[in-house]
Steps between C-alpha positions, in 0.01 A plus 500: 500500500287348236198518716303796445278595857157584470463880556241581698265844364531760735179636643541790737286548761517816752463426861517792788458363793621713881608776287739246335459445073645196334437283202440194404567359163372169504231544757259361189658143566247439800177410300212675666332187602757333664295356777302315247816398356625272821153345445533445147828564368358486116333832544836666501510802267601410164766716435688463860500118443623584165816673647571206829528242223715704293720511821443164544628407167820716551583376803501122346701596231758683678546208740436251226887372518410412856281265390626210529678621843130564632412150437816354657478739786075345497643156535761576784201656673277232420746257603536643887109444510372205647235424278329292708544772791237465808426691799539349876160394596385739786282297765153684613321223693413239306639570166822606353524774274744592211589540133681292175562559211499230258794413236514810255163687608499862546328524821432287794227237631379579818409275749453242829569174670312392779807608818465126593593372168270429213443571140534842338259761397533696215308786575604741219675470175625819441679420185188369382302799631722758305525284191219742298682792583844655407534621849363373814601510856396373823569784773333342782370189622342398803329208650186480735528467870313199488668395197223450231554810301798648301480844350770667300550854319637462098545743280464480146683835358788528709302837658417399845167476404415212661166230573495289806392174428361250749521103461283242657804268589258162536350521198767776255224726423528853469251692682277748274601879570827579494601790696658806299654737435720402804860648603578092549413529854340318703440213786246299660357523828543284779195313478563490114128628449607836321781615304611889541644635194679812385362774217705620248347806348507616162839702568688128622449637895391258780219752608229259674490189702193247465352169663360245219304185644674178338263419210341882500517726271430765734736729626490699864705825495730455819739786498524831261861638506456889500834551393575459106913486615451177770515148371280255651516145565333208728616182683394263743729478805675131525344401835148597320406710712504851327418604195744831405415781231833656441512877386838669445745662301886490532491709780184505717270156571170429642309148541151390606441195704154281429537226738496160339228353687228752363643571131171720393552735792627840468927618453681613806743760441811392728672853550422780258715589240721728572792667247824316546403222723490187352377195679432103393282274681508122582218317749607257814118461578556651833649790385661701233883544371634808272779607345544820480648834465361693735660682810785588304629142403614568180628187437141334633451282812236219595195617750161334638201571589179366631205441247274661687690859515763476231572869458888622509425644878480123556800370344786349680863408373562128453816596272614819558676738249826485437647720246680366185322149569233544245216236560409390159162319636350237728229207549362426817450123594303393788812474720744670333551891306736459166632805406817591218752710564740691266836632547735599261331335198479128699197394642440264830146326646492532880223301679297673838387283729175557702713572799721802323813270429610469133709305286673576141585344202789683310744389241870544535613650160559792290196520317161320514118473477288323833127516409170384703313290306150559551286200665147445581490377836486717792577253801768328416865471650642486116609759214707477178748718384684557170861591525681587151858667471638651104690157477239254693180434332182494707489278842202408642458503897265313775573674800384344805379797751521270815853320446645779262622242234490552177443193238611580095161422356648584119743678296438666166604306253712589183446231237827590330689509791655775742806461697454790789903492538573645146331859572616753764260757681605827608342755758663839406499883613424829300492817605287735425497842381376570872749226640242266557616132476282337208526118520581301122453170509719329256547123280738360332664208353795380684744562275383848378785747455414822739637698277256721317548292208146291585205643391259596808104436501380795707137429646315781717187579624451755760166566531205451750665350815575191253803285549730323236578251774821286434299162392640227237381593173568201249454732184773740578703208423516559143676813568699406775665163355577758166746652746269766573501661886114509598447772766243671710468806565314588820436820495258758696153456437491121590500440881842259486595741792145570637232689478752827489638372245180493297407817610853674396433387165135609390321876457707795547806237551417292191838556342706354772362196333679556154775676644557182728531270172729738354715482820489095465667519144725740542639255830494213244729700283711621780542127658557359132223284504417712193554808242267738379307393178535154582209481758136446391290658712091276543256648688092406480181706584636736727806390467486593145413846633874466631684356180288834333649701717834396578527510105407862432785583835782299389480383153885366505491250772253233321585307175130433522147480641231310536180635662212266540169664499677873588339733717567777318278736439505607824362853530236427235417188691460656810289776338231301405266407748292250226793261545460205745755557751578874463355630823595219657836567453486889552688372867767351347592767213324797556171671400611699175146628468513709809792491632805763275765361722407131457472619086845636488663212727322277220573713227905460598470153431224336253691312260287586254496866557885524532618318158719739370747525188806272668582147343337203674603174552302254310136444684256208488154605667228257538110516523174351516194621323306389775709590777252749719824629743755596278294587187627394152550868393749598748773246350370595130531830602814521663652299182390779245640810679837290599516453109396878427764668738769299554858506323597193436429218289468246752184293499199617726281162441147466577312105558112545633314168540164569322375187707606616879458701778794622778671151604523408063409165379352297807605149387836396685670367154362810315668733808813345426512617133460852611807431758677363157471823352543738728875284616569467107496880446683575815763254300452641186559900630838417608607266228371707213732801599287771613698471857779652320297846497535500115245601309 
């Protein structure tokens, strides 16, 4: 290979840490200011910059025959976007409420209609808004109860760093005194007098609630989280009338209640927190409903209470537990509880009636996505759904609650066309190393050979209690109508079986999670929907944790990887307590600081700790300088040792976006060229012949 890699100086650094040494070569790639790098990503030390463009450089020129397959693989993309794409408009009284994006602009309009008809009202241009910047994204918008104000969160880095600004709708002015540095959080009251807001500290953690005035620039402290590892959040219940301060971490919750008809008065704490119980709350006006883990429901059931005494010696079963019917979540409607329910990787709505009796709305096939769509209005005898399937784009529900019809409000639309007929989905079974059944969702064309002889698209997550539901994903389709087999692994760690399921795959059990993926291939090989060196393996985040780690076990299987903003710097990660979510997420990994057992399990199993001298498959690991989760140095990192110690001569690639945070580029044509590349080297590894384990 003509292409010479940019070698990385080696600068080793001793650390001893529970009796246990090790050291870190390239520990110097995470600039000592980093936290005034999310805010200003100039101020990025000279020499580290230096080295990410060099990689950046590399990275183009090794793929630089793909070129003109990136753009191609752009305009396919491109071409399954509606460009003039608009959200349903959501009724809330008197106006209707949605997005639209005009024809070619990177991000959306958002705005009203009068619910009885009338003209339309623009009430912000985002692509205008974000125009001065090379990043900018809206996290959050919200309008006023009384509908005369709209706020909304942007963020100009990419670093979660975000300002909450709030609109004057009559006249388009911008009221003085933004509110920052905010997590993106926050929501009005009922009586639309005051806006609560969440803090994000100088470490990126949501550490203090507060109560602004509309058109103040004072601030009133209304909750202190004591606990550095708890995320925090607010909301304003849909039938207005609680305001809820949500405390929690993946494993234990705890909310305060200020009633909505005295915003200024003083938090409630529901029921204590307590370790292991988790607990969400929704208001009926006359009373409470929760879901909930407690009492031993593993897999969570639905309680109330009364307002007035809404402790858990209170609470009374309105959906009892059932296990391996994992309830994903709920809304509860003046007449009617909406709850989700999971089984086996599908998902149902049922409806509860006042009177106990339910109703359920369930698809009849393989493999699916059913989602809620959130509304504003709390009495009302309607809700919309969205139902999706791997070959049926997005459907759009009204569901009446009364008669139980449904009524097809739209259907995602593929400007290029899409004939649902000409693609096959599969539900299989693999077993795991503990003879567990791990369900693999698979898509295909037709006429695909099941052979091995297709090349397989391997995607994997794992992590969190999140999902990779079965929903219709028109990019894959690049892939797919190549003659490549799209599947889905989904694999412990994700609750696609329940909340067990999550809970087998996190901690002290983490490596069922990679283990579980390696299971899934190996049943693709054995059922000839594929051979070794002929699946790439794609895996984000923590899911990039995964493609790290399923890498260092079993080299062989994967002709290649991609790992979107990797998680892979595990131990180190979870070592230091300056980053924004590492005690936060000492519940789902471990506490390596004080715990030797939770060390070693880590230790086992850090991608970046476990490199070793074996020949990889070729690697493409992507970053954003911004990006305050998965920092920039763990990908850079990972990339320099993989070089250093491994074997072969197989590329280990490294593309960091000096202009982005965690979710890349935030405009949705810009997104698409990232999608380009990352499906143009997954081409590129097995046509070049690395899958042929020469080197």
């Amino acid at each position: 290979m003509s292409h010479i890699p940019p070698e990385a100086v080696k600068k080793p650094r001793r650390i001893e840490q529970l009796g246990r040494v090790r050291t870190d070569d390239y520990a110097w790639m995470k600039d000592e200011n980093w936290q005034a790098v999310l805010r200003n990503p100039s101020a990025l030390q000279a020499d580290i910059r230096a080295h990410l463009l060099a990689e950046n450089a590399y990275t183009a020129g090794v793929l630089a025959d793909t070129a003109s397959l990136q753009a191609q693989l752009f305009d396919e993309l491109k071409g399954r976007l509606k460009q003039d794409e608009s959200t349903l408009p959501t009724k809330d009284g008197p106006f209707a409420y949605y997005r639209r994006y005009q024809h070619s602009a990177e991000h959306p309009l958002y705005v009203r209609t009068p619910s009885a008809g009338g003209a339309e009202e623009i009430l912000l241009d985002a692509d205008e808004a974000g125009r001065a910047f090379a990043y900018h994204s809206i996290a959050a918008s919200a309008h006023s109860p009384d509908h005369r104000l709209f706020a909304y969160a942007e963020d100009v880095q990419g670093s979660e760093v975000y300002r909450v600004l709030i609109k004057d709708i009559a006249t388009g002015a911008v009221l003085p005194n933004p509110i920052e540095p905010c997590t993106g959080n926050f929501c009005f009251s009922p009586d639309s007098r005051y806006i609560f807001w969440t803090f994000r500290d100088d470490h990126g953690r949501p550490t203090r609630m507060y109560r602004r005035a509309v058109g103040s620039a004072e601030d009133v402290l209304v909750y202190a989280e004591p606990d550095e590892g708890f995320f925090l959040s607010v909301r304003a219940a849909r039938s207005g009338g609680s305001i809820f301060i949500v405390c929690g971490n993946q494993e234990t919750s705890e909310v305060w209640r200020i009633p909505g008809h005295d915003p200024t008065g003083a938090p409630i704490v529901i029921e204590p927190r307590s370790p292991g119980i988790k607990y969400a709350v929704e208001d009926r006006l006359d009373h409470l409903v929760l879901r909930t883990n407690a009492d031993g429901a593993t897999d969570f059931k639905i309680v109330q209470a009364p307002i007035a005494t809404p402790g858990r010696a209170h609470w009374r079963d309105v959906v009892p537990h059932h296990a391996g019917r994992y309830i994903t979540g709920m809304a509860a409607l003046a007449q009617h509880i909406i709850h989700g329910e999971r089984v086996s990787a599908n998902d149902r709505i049922v409806i509860t009636r006042r009177d106990g009796s339910c109703f359920t709305i369930e698809v009849d096939e393989p493999a699916y996505m059913l989602r809620l769509e959130a509304g504003y209005e709390y009495d009302t005898a309607r809700i919309r759904y969205v139902y999706s399937s791997p070959t049926t784009p997005s459907q759009w529900f009204d569901y009446n609650l009364t008669t139980q019809q449904k009524t097809l409000l739209k259907s995602q639309e593929i400007p290029t066309g899409h004939d649902p007929d000409a693609y096959v989905t599969k539900r299989l079974m693999a077993r795991a190393t503990d003879g567990v059944l791990i369900p693999i969702t698979l898509l295909m064309r037709r006429e695909t050979k099941c052979d091995g002889s297709a090349p397989v698209h391997l995607y994997g997550y794992g992590s969190y209690g999140i999902s990779m539901m079965p929903a219709f994903s028109p990019h894959i389709l690049s892939l797919v109508d190549r003659g490549w087999i799209h599947a889905i692994a989904h694999i412990r760690g994700g609750t696609e079986k329940g909340w067990d399921w999550f809970l087998q795959g996190r901690g002290a059990k983490k490596t069922n999670s990679f283990t579980d993926f390696i299971a899934v291939a190996e049943h693709l090989i054995a059922t000839d929907y594929a051979r070794a060196q002929n699946i790439v393996a794609h895996g984000g985040s923590a899911g990039g944790l995964l493609m790290g780690a399923v890498m260092n076990m079993r080299p062989d299987l994967w002709g290649g990887i991609i790992a979107a903003v990797p998680f892979v710097d595990v131990l180190n990660t979870m070592s230091d307590i300056s980053l924004p979510l590492t005690p936060p997420e000492w519940p789902e990994w471990g506490n390596p600081l004080t715990d030797a057992q939770a060390y070693d399990v880590i230790a086992s199993y850090s991608p970046y700790d476990n490199i070793a001298a074996q020949s990889y498959p070729p690697i493409l690991a992507t970053g954003g300088l911004s990006d305050p989760r998965v920092t920039y140095w763990e990908p850079a990192k990972f990339i320099a040792k993989l070089r250093a110690l491994g074997t072969g001569s197989k590329p280990a690639l490294l593309k960091i976006n000096m202009d982005a945070g965690h979710g890349g580029a935030a405009g949705r044509f810009d997104i698409l060229k990232e999608i380009a590349l990352n499906y143009a080297f997954a081409i590129w590894a097995l046509d070049a012949g690395f899958a042929t384990g020469l080197d």
